[in-house]
C-alpha positions as CSV (number, residue, x, y, z in Angstrom):
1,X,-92.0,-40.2,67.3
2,X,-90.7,-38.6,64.1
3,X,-88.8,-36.4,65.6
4,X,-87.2,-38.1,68.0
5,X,-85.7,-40.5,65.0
6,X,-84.7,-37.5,63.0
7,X,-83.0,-36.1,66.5
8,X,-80.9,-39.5,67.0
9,X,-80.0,-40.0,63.4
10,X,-78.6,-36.5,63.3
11,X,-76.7,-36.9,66.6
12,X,-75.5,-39.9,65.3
13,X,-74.5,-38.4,61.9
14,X,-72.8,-35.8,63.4
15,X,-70.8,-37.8,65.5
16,X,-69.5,-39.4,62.7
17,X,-68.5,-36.3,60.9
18,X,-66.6,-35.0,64.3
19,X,-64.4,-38.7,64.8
20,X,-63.8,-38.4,60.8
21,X,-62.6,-34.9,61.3
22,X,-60.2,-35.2,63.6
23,X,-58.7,-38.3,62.2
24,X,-58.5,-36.1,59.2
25,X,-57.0,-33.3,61.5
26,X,-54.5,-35.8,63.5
27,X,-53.3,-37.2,60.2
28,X,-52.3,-33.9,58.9
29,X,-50.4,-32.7,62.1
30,X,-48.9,-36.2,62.4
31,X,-47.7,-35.3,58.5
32,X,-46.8,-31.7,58.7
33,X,-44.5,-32.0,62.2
34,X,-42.7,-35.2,60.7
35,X,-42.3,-32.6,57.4
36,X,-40.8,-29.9,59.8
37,X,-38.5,-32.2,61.9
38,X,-36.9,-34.0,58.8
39,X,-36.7,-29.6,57.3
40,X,-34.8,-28.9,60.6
41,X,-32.5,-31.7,60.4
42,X,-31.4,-31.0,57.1
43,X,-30.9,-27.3,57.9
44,X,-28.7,-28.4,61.0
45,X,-26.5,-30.5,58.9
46,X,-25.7,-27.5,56.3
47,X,-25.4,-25.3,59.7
48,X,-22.8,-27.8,60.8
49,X,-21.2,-28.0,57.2
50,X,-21.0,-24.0,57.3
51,X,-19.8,-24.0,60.4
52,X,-17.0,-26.6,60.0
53,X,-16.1,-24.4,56.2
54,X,-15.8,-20.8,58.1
55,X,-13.3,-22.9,61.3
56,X,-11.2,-24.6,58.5
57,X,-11.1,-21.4,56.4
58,X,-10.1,-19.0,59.6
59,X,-7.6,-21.6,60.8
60,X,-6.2,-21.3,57.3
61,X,-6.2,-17.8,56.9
62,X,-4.5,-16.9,60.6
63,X,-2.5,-19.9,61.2
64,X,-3.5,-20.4,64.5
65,X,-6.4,-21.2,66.4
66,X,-6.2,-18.6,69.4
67,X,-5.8,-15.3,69.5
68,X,-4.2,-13.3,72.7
69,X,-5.9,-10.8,74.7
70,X,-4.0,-8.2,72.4
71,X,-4.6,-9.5,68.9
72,X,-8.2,-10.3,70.1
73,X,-8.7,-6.4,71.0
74,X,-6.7,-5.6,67.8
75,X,-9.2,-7.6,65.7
76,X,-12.6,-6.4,67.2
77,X,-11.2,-2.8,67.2
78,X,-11.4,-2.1,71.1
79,X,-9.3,-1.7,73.6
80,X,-8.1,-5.2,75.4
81,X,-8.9,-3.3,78.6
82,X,-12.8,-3.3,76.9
83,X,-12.1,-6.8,76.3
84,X,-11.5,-7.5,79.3
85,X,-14.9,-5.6,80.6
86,X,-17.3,-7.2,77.9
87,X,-15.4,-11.0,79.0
């Protein structure tokens, strides 16, 4: 009779411990992915920002914002009839 109320408070016990573990586990997902989305947004804004700052800055520099098929080959340093293969 002993043992079977040891065996169903320790079943019961360690039910207990597994809920309260994996609230403890869900909470810290929950935290760390809302963490790593709200990281990844602020990176993509600066990636925009960048972005934007290199197209204003090469507009500036050149003038222009296309280049043709002969100052396109002239700037990689190929031939325009590679450029033509690698388009």
């Amino acid at each position: 009779m002993l043992k079977e109320k040891m065996l169903v408070i320790s079943i019961f016990c360690l039910s207990i411990s597994i809920v309260i573990s994996v609230l403890i586990i869900e909470k810290g997902i929950k935290n760390n992915g809302e963490y790593v989305s709200s990281r990844l947004s602020v990176m993509s804004g600066k990636l925009n920002k960048i972005s934007n700052s290199l197209s204003y800055m090469n507009n500036k520099v050149n003038g222009k914002n296309s280049y043709s098929s002969a100052e396109a080959a002239e700037y990689l340093g190929i031939t325009w009839e590679k450029l033509y293969e690698i388009g």
